[in-house]
N, C-alpha and C positions, 0 to 999 in steps of 0.2 A: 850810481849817480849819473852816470852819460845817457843810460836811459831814459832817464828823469831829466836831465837836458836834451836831450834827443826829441821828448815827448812838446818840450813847451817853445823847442824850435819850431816845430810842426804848428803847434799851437797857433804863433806868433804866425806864420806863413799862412797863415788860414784867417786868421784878422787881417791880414795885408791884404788879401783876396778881395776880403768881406767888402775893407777899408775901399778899395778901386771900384769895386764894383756900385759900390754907393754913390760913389761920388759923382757917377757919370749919370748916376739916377737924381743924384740929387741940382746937379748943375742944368737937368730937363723937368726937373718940380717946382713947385711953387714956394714964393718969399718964404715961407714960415719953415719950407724944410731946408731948404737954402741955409736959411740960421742957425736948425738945429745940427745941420751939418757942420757950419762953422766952428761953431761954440766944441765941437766934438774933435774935428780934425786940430785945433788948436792945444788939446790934451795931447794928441796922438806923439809929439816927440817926447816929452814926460812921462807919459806910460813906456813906451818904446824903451827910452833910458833905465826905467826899474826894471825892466825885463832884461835887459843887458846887464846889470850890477847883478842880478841873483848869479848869476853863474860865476860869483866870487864866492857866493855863502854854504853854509851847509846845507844839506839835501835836506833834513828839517824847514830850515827856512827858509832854501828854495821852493817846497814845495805850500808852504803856507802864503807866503808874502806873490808870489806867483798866482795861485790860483785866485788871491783876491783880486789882484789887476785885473787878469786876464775875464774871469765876471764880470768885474766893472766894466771892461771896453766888449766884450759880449754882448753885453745885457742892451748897452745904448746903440750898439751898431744894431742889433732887433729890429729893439724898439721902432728905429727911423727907417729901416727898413720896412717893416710891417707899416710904418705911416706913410711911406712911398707908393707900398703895394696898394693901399685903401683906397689912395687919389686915383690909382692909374686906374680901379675897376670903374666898369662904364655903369652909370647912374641906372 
């Protein structure tokens, strides 16, 4: 089980990364990423939160309940990322 929390500290330390690094992309991009940032960093203490409660549950349900947040705030840091990257290539 500490491995299994070990792993999604790491995890979680790897979106906080992602999370900073966006942001400064996103605070030098245009209105519409601007937004989709908003809209995203406003989840991020509620996700944050579920990731902190698993390390009460069982390693089952830590590792179910886990891996679905942790895709969900993956998938949209991507996303906006890869729409960051698309604006900054020169035409």
């Amino acid at each position: 089980m500490n491995d299994l929390k070990e792993t999604w500290k790491k995890e979680l330390e790897e979106l906080k990364k992602m999370r900073d690094e966006l942001k400064v992309q996103a605070n030098l991009g245009k209105r519409e990423f601007q937004d989709a940032w908003h809209k995203l960093e406003d989840r991020w203490p509620e996700m944050e939160q579920k990731l902190k409660s698993f390390e009460e549950k069982s390693e089952a349900a830590l590792s179910e309940a886990a891996t679905s947040v942790m895709s969900e705030l993956k998938k949209a840091y991507h996303q906006l990322k890869d729409e960051v990257e698309k604006t900054q290539k020169p035409s």
